[in-house]
N, C-alpha and C positions, 0 to 999 in steps of 0.2 A: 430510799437513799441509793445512791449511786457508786455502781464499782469505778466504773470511768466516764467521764465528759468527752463529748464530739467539740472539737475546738472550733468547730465552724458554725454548728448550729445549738452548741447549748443539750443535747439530747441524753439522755441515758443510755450506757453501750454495758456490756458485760465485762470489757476488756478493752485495755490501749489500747491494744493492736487491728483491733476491728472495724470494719467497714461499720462508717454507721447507718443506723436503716432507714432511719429520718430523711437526712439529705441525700448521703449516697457515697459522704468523703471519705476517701482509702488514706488512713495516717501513714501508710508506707509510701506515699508519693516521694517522697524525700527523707534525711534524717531532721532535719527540723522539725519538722511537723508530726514524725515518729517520737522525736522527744519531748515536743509540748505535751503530746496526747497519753506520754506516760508519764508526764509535769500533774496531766488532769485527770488520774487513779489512783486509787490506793495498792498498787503494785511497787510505785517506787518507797513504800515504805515496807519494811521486815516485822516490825513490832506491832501485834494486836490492837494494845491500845491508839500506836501513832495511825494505824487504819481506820480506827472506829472512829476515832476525832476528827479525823480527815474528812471524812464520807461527811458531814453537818457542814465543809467548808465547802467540799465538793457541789453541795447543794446553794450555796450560795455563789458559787463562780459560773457555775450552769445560767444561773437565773442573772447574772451577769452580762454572759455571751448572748441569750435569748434577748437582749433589751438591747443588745448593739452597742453595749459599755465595753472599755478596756479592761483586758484583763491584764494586772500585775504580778508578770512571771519571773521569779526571783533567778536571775541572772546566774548568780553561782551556783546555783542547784540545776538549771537548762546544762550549764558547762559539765556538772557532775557526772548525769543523764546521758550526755551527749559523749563525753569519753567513756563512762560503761558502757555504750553501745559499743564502740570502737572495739573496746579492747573485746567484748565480744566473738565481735566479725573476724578479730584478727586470729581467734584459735585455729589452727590449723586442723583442719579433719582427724587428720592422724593421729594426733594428740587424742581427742578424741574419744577416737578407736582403740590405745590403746588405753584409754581410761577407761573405758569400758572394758576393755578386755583383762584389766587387772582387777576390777571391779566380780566380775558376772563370772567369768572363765575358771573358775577353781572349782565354785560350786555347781556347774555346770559338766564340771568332768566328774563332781561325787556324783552326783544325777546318773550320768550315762553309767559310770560303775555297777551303782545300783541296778541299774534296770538290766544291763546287761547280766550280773550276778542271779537276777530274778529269770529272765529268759536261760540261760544254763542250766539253770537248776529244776526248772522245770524240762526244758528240754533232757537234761538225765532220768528224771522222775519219769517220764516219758521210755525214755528206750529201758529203762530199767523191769516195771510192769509186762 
């Protein structure tokens, strides 16, 4: 079963966003085509079960694309896909950075505490001998 479908040629991919190895199509060509390719994995779903359900359907829209049938891509969910990309793209770096930096940045100064508390103290243990 399949984590994602190449929308061009039906194939098995580990992931949307992947070059597939079959044909050779790059889903980043565009955002269409970045959001069909994440229409055809189990990434655009959160929940365990809607993944594992998924992957049996995935297998039959594969075998779809392989036989040069249409596939039936549910409109408001392309749209859904297609503004989470956006609003994606739209975070600003900084935002970001500093989400990381309130994230990472506290325990990262008990870290360096530490280690420096460890170096002093050995360094005293040191000139002390």
């Amino acid at each position: 079963m399949a984590l994602a479908v190449c929308i061009t040629c039906g194939a098995e991919k580990s992931g949307a966003w992947r070059t597939c190895e079959k044909c050779g199509f790059d889903p980043r060509s565009s955002v269409p085509t970045l959001v069909k390719s994440v229409y055809l994995s189990i990434d655009r779903y959160e929940e365990l079960d809607d993944r594992e359900s998924y992957k049996n359907e995935l297998d039959k829209i594969a075998e779809l694309i392989r036989c040069r049938k249409a596939v039936a891509y549910d409109q408001a969910e392309l749209s859904r896909l297609e503004n989470q990309y956006y609003e994606v793209q739209s975070a600003q770096r900084h935002e970001l950075w500093t989400a990381f930096q309130k994230t990472f940045l506290p325990g990262l100064r008990i870290l360096l505490a530490i280690l420096l508390a460890i170096f002093l103290l050995k360094l005293m243990k040191m000139f002390l001998l």
